[in-house]
DRENVOMAR-979528 format. One record per residue (C-alpha): x, y, z; residue number from 0; residue in three letters; chain. Coordinates in nm, 4 decimals, always signed. Layout:
residues N
       c1       c2       c3 seq type mol
        X        Y        Z NUM  ALA   A
...
END
This chain:
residues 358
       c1       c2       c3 seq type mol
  -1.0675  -2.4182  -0.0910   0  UNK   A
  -0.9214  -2.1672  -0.3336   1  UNK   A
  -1.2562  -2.1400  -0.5246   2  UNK   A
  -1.4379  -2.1116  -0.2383   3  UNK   A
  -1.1901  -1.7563  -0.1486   4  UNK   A
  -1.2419  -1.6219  -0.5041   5  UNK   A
  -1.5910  -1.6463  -0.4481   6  UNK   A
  -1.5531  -1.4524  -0.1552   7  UNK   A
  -1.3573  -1.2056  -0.2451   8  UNK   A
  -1.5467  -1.1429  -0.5557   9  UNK   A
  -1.8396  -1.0929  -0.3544  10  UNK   A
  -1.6925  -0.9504  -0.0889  11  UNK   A
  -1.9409  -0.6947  +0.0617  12  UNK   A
  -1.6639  -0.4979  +0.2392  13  UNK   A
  -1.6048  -0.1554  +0.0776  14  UNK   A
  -1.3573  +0.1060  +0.0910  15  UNK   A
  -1.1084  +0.0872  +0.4078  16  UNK   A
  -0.8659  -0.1921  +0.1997  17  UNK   A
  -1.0071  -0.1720  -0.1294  18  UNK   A
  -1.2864  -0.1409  -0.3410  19  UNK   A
  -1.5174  -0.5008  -0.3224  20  UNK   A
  -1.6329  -0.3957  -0.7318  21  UNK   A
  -1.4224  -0.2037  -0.9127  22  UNK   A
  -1.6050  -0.1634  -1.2631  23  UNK   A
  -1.3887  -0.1079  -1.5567  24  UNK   A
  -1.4278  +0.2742  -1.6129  25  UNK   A
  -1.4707  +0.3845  -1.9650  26  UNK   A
  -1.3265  +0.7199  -2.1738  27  UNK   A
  -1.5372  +0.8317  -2.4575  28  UNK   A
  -1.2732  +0.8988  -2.7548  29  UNK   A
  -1.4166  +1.0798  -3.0651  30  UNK   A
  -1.3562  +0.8907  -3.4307  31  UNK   A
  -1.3862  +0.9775  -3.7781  32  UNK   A
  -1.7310  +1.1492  -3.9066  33  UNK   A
  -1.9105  +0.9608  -4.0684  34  UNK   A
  -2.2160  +1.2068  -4.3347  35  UNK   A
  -2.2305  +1.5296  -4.0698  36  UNK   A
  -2.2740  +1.2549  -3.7944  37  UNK   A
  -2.0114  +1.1875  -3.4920  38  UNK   A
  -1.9560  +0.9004  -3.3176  39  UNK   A
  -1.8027  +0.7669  -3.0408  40  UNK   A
  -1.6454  +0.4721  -2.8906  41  UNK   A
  -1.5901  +0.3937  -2.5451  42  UNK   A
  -1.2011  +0.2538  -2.4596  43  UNK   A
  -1.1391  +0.0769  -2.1305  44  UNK   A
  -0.9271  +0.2288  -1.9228  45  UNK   A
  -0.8655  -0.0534  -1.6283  46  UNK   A
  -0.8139  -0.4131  -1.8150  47  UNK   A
  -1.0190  -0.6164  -1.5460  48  UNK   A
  -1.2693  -0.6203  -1.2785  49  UNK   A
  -1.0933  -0.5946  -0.9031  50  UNK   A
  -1.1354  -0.9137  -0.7428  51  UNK   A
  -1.2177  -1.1346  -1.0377  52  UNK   A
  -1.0095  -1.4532  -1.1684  53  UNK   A
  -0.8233  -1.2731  -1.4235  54  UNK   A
  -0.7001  -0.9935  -1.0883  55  UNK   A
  -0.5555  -1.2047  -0.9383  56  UNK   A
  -0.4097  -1.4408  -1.1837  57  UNK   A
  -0.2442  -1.1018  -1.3035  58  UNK   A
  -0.1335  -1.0480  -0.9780  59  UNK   A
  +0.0835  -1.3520  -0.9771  60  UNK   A
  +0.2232  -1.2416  -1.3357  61  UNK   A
  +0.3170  -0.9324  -1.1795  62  UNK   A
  +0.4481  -1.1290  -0.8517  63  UNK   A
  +0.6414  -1.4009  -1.0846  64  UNK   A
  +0.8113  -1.1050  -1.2693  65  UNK   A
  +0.9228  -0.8784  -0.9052  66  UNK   A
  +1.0239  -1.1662  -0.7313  67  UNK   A
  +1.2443  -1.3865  -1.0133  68  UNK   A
  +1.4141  -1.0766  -1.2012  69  UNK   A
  +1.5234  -0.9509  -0.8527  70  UNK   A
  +1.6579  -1.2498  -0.6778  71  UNK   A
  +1.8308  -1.3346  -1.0028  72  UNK   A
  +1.9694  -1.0464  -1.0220  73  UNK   A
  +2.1482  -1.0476  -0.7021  74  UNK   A
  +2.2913  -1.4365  -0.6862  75  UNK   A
  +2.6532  -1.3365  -0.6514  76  UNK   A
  +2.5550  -1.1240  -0.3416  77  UNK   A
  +2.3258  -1.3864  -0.1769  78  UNK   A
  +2.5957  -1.6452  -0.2592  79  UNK   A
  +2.8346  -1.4645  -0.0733  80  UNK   A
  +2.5962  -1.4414  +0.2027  81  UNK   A
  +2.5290  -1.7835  +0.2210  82  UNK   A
  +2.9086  -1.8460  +0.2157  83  UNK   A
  +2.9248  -1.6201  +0.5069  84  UNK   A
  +2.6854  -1.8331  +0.7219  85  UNK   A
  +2.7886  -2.1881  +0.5973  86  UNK   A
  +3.1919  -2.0969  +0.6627  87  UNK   A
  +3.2676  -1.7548  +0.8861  88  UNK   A
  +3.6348  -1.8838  +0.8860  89  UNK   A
  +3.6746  -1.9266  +0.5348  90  UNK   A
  +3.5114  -1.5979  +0.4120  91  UNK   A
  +3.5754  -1.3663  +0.6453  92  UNK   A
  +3.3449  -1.0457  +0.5308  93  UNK   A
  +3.1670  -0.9151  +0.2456  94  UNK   A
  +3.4364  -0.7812  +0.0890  95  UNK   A
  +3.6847  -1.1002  +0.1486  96  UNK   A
  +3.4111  -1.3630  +0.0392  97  UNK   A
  +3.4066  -1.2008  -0.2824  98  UNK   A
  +3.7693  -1.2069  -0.3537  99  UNK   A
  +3.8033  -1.6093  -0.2062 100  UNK   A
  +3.4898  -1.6709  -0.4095 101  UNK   A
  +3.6737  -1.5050  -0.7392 102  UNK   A
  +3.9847  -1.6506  -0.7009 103  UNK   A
  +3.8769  -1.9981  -0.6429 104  UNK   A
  +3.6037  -1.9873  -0.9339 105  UNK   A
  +3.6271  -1.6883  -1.1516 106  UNK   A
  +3.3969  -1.4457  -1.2056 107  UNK   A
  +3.1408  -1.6814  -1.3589 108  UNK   A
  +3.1489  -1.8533  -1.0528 109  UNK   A
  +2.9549  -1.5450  -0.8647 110  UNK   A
  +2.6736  -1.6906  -1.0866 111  UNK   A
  +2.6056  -2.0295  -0.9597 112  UNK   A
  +2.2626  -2.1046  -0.8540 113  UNK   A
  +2.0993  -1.8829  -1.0993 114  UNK   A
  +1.8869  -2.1187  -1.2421 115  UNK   A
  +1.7028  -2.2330  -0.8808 116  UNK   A
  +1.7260  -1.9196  -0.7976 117  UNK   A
  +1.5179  -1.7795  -1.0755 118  UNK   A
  +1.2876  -2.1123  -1.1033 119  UNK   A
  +1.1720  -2.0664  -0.7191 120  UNK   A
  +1.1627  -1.7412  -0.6927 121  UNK   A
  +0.9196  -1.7038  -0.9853 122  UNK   A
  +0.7111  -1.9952  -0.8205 123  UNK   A
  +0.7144  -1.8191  -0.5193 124  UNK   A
  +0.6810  -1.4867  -0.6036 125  UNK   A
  +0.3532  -1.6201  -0.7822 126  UNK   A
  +0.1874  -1.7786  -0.4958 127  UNK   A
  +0.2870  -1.4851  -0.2792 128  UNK   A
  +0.1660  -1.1794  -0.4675 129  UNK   A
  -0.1393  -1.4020  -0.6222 130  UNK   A
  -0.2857  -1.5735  -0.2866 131  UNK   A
  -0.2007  -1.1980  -0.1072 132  UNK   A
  -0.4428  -1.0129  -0.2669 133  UNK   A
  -0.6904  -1.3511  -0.3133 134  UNK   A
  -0.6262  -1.3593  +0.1078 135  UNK   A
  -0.6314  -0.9705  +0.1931 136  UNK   A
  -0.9964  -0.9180  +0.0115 137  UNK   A
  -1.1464  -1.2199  +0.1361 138  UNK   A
  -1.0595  -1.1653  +0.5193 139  UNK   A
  -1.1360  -0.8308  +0.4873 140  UNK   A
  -1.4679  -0.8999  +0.3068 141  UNK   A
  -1.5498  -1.1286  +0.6386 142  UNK   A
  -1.5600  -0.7963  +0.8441 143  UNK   A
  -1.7681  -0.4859  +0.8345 144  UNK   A
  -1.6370  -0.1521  +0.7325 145  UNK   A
  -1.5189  -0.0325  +1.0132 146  UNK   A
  -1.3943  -0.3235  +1.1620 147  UNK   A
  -1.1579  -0.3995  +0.8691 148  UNK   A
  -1.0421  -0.0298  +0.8709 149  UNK   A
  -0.9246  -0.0549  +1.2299 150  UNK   A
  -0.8067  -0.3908  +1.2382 151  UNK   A
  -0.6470  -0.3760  +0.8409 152  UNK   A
  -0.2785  -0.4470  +1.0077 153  UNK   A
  -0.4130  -0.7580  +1.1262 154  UNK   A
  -0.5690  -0.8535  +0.7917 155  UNK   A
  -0.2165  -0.7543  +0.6267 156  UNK   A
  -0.0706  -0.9834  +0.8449 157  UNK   A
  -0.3198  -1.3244  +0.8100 158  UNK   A
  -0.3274  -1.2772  +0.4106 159  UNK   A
  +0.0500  -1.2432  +0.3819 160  UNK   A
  +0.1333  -1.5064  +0.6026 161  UNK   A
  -0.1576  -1.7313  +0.4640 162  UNK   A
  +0.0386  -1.6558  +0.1085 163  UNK   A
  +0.3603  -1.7721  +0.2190 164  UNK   A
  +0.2903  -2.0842  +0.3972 165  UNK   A
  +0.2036  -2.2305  +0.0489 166  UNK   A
  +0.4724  -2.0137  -0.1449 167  UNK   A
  +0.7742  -2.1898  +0.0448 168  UNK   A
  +0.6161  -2.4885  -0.0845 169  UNK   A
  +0.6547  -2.3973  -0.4370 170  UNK   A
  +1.0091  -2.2376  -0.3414 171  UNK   A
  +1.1668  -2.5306  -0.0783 172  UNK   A
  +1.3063  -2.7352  -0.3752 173  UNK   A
  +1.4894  -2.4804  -0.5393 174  UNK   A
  +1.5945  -2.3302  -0.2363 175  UNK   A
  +1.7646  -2.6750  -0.1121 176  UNK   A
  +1.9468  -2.6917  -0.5144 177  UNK   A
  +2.0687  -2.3671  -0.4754 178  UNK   A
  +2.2567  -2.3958  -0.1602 179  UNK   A
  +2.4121  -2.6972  -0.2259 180  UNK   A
  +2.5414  -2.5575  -0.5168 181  UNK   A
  +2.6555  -2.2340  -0.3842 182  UNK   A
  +2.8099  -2.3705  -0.0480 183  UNK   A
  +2.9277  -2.7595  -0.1087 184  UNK   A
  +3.2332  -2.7381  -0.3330 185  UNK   A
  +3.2428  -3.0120  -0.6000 186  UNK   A
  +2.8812  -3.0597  -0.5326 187  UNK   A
  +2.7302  -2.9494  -0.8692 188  UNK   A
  +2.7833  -2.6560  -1.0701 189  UNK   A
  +2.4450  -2.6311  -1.2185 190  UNK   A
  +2.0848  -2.7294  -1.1558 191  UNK   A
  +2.0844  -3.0287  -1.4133 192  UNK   A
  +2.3598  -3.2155  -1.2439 193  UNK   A
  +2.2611  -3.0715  -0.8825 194  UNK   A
  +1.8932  -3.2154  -0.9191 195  UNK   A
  +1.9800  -3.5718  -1.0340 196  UNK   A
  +2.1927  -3.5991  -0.7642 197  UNK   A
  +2.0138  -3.5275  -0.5075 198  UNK   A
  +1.7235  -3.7363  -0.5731 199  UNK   A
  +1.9714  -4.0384  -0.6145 200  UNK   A
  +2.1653  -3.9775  -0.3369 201  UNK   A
  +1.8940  -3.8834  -0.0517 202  UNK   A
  +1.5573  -3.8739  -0.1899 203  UNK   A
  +1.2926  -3.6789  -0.2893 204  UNK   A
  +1.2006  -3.5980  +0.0471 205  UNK   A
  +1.5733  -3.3609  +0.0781 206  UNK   A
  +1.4026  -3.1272  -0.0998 207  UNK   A
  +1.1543  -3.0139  +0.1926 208  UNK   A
  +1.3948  -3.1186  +0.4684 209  UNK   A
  +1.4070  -2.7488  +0.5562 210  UNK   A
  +1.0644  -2.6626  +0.4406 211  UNK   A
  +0.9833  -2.5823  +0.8312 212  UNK   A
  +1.2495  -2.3701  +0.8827 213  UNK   A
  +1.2087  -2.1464  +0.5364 214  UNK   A
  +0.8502  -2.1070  +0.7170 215  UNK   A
  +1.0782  -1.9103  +0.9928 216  UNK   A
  +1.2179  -1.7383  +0.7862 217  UNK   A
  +1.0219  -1.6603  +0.5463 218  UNK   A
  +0.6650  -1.6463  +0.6910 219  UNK   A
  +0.7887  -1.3368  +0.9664 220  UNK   A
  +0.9803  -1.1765  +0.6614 221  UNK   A
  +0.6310  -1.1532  +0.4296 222  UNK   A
  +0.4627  -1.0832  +0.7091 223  UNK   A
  +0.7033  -0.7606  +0.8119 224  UNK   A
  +0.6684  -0.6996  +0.4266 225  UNK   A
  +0.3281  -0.6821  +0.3508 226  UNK   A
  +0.2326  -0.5016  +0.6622 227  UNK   A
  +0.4959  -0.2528  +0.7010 228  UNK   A
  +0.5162  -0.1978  +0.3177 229  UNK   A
  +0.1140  -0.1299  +0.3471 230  UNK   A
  +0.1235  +0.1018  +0.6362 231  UNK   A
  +0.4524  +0.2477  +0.5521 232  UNK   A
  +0.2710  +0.3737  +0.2231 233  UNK   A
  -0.0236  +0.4964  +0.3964 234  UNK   A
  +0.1686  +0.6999  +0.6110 235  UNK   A
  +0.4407  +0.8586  +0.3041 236  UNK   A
  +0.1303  +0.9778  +0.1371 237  UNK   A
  -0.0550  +1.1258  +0.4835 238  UNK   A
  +0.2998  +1.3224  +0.6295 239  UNK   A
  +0.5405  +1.3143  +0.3591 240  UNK   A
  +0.4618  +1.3447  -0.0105 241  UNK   A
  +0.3104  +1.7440  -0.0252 242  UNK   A
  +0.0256  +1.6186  -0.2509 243  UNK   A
  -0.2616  +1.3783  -0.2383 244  UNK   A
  -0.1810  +1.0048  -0.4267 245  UNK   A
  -0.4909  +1.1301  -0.7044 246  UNK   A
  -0.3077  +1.4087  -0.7874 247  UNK   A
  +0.0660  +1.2414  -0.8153 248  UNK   A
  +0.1487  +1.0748  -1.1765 249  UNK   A
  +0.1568  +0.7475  -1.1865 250  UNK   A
  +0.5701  +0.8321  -1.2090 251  UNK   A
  +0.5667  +0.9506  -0.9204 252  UNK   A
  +0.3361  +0.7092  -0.6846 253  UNK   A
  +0.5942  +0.4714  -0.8257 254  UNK   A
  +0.8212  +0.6498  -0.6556 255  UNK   A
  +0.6491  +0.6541  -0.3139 256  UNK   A
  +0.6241  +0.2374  -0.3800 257  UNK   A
  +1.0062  +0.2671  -0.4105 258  UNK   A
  +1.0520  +0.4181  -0.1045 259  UNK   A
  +0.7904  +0.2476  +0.1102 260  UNK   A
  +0.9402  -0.1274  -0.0248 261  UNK   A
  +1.2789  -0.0245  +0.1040 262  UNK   A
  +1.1965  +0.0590  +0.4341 263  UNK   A
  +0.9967  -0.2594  +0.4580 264  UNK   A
  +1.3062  -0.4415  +0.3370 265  UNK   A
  +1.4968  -0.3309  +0.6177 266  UNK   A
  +1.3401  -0.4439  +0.8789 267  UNK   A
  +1.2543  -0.7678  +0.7068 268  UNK   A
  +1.5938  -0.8551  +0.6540 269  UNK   A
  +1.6609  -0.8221  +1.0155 270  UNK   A
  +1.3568  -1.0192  +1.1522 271  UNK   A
  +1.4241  -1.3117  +0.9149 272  UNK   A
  +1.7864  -1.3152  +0.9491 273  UNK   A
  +1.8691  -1.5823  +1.2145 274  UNK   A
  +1.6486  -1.8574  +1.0300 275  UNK   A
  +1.7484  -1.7471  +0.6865 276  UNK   A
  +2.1365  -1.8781  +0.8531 277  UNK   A
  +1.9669  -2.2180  +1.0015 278  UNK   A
  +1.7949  -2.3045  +0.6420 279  UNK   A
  +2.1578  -2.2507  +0.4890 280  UNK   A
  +2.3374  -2.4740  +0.7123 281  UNK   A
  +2.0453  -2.7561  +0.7022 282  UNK   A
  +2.0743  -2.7424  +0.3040 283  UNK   A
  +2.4693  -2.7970  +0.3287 284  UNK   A
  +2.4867  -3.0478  +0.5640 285  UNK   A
  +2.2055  -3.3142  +0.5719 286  UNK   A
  +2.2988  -3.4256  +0.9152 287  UNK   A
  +2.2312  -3.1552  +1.0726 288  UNK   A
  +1.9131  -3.0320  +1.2596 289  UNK   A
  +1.7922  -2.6835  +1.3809 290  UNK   A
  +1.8564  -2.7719  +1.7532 291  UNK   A
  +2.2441  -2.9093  +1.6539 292  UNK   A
  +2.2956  -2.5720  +1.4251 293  UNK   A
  +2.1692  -2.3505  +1.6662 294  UNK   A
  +2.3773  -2.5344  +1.9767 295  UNK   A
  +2.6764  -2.4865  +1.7258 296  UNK   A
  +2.6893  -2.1317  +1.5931 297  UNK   A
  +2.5113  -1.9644  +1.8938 298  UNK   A
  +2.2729  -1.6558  +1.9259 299  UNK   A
  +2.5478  -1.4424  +1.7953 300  UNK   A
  +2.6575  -1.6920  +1.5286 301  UNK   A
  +2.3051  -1.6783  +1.3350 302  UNK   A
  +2.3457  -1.3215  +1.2904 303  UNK   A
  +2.6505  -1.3655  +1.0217 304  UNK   A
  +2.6222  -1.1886  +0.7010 305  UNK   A
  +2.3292  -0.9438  +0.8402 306  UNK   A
  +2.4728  -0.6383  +0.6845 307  UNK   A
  +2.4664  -0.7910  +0.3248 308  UNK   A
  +2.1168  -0.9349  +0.3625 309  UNK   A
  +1.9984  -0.6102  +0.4926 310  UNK   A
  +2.1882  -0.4309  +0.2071 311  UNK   A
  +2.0568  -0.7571  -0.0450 312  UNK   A
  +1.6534  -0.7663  +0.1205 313  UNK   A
  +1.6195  -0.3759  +0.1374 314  UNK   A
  +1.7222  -0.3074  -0.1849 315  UNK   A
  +1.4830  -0.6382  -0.3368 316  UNK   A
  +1.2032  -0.5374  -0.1330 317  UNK   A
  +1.1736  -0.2165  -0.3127 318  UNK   A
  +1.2711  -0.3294  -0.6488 319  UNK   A
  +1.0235  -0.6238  -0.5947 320  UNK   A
  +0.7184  -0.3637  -0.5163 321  UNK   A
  +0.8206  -0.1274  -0.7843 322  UNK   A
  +0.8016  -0.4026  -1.0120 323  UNK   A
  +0.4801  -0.5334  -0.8717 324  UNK   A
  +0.3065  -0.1655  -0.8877 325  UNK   A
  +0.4851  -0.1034  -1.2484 326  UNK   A
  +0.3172  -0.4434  -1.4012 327  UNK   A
  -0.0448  -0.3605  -1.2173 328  UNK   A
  +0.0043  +0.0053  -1.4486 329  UNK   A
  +0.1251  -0.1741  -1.7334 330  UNK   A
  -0.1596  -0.4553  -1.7490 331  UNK   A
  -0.4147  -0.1336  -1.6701 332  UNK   A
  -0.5416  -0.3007  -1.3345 333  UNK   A
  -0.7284  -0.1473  -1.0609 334  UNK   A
  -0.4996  +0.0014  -0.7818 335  UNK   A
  -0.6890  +0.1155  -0.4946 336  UNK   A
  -0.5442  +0.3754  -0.3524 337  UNK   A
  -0.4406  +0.3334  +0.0231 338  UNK   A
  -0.7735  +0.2656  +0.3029 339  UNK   A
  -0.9359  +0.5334  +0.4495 340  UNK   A
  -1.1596  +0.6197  +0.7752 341  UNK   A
  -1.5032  +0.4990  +0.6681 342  UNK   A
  -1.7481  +0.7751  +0.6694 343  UNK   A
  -1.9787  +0.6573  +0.9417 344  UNK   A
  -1.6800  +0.5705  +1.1203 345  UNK   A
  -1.4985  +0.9391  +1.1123 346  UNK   A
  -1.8720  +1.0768  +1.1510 347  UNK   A
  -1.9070  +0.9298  +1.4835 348  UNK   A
  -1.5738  +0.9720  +1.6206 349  UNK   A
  -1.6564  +1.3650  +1.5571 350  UNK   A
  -1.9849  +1.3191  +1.7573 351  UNK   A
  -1.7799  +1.1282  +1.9945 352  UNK   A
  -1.5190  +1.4172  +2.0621 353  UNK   A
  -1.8031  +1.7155  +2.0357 354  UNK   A
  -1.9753  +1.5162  +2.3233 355  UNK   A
  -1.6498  +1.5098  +2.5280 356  UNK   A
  -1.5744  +1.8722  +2.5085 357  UNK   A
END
């Protein structure tokens, strides 16, 4: 199957709303030494690969393993407060009080456990999420004409990034299942070499994807919300906001503009993920639980523990994670298309369109 959509987006007819369908390596002419009264020339590549060949997207996943595993690392002891939060509300009372509890129970190396899942899935995922996006996002788009995939491009946003994530959790569901057992079941394990073991001896193989189906809640809406609005988002900071058009900004300073556009895609990711994010917690720290006995439990209002910290956790990982992403793709000299526009026959007749009308 995956064959079959590099082959399609590699020949993808579709051109220019999403992206480029070929995107030749372009080439700089740099003068060298004289050689007898005669100069030559050599020709230096300035992009290191072809859009929408093998090597794109397998650097796509580099750059995804590298945004999503350095981030989510780097902010265990805030998402282990959070899931402390949702697991125990009367134990750790807020942000501020989880901390101290967690501190003066563990010590300050204790903010650290579950680093290890942590970064393991999150580099899995991060890889099939960034990699099958862009693999996704050409080839539905190449299944459209022009003008089609230019009006429509939310929707194609949408399929490719939730088409990504249903096989990401996969990668991520046994590290995510470690992680919270370490982080929320006292005594449990302190680290993923005992936690693992453990596990598999006392429950099975199959407790690592008991709450596969609910990280696709919460985690299927989130991508979704992130690829999308991130996508749009940056579209619309470089048509109303930033005074100058992307071709003309450094490459500092569309960096910046990815900044900005991740965060606000963070946001409201954190919030429409939120209430499963809390289910897939409690089902990892108590295996005789089930979605429908959670939910009875805690209550509309109950799921929504710990929001602020995710939303302060997501938002700020969002951005990092697609200032990372973008940073790698300028690093590895890959093609970045620059955000879709109108198609030409497209804007041509919407002009003849309005003349007629007047």
């Amino acid at each position: 199957m995956f064959s079959s959509l590099l082959d399609a987006a590699r020949n993808s007819p579709f051109r220019g709303p999403l992206s480029p369908a070929q995107c030749q390596s372009t080439v700089a002419p740099v003068a060298i030494e004289q050689t007898g009264g005669m100069a030559a020339s050599a020709a230096v590549p300035t992009e290191s690969c072809e859009f929408g060949s093998p090597k794109y997207f397998a650097l796509c996943g580099v750059g995804g393993v590298l945004s999503c595993g350095l981030t989510h690392t780097a902010v265990v002891p805030l998402d282990l407060v959070k899931c402390r939060l949702q697991v125990d509300a009367e134990k750790y009372k807020n942000v501020v009080n989880g901390f101290k509890v967690s501190v003066r129970e563990e010590g300050v190396r204790g903010l650290a456990k579950g680093w290890a899942p942590t970064f393991i899935g999150y580099s899995m995922q991060g890889l099939c999420k960034f990699g099958f996006y862009e693999v996704f996002k050409v080839a539905y788009a190449g299944m459209l004409d022009d003008e089609t995939a230019y009006t429509y491009r939310t929707f194609v946003y949408l399929a490719a990034s939730a088409s990504a994530e249903f096989i990401a959790d996969i990668a991520l569901s046994p590290m995510e299942a470690a992680k919270v057992r370490i982080q929320t079941m006292p005594g449990f394990a302190s680290t993923l070499r005992e936690a693992w073991p453990k596990m598999v001896k006392n429950e099975g193989y199959g407790t690592f994807y008991k709450g596969l189906v609910p990280l696709w809640g919460r985690q299927i809406p989130y991508t979704m919300m992130k690829f999308a609005c991130f996508e749009r988002t940056l579209e619309l900071l470089y048509q109303y906001v930033v005074p100058k058009p992307r071709e003309q900004c450094t490459k500092g300073e569309q960096l910046v503009v990815t900044f900005a556009a991740g965060y606000i895609a963070g946001v409201f990711c954190a919030i429409v993920s939120h209430p499963a994010d809390t289910v897939v917690s409690k089902l990892n720290q108590d295996k005789t639980a089930t979605v429908g006995s959670i939910m009875s439990k805690l209550g509309w209002a109950g799921v929504w523990k710990g929001l602020g910290p995710r939303i302060v956790m997501i938002g700020t990982l969002t951005a990092l994670q697609w200032f990372i992403y973008d940073a790698v793709k300028v690093w590895l000299r890959m093609p970045r298309p620059p955000p879709p526009t109108m198609p030409e026959s497209m804007r041509l007749r919407l002009e003849a369109e309005e003349a007629k009308n007047k």
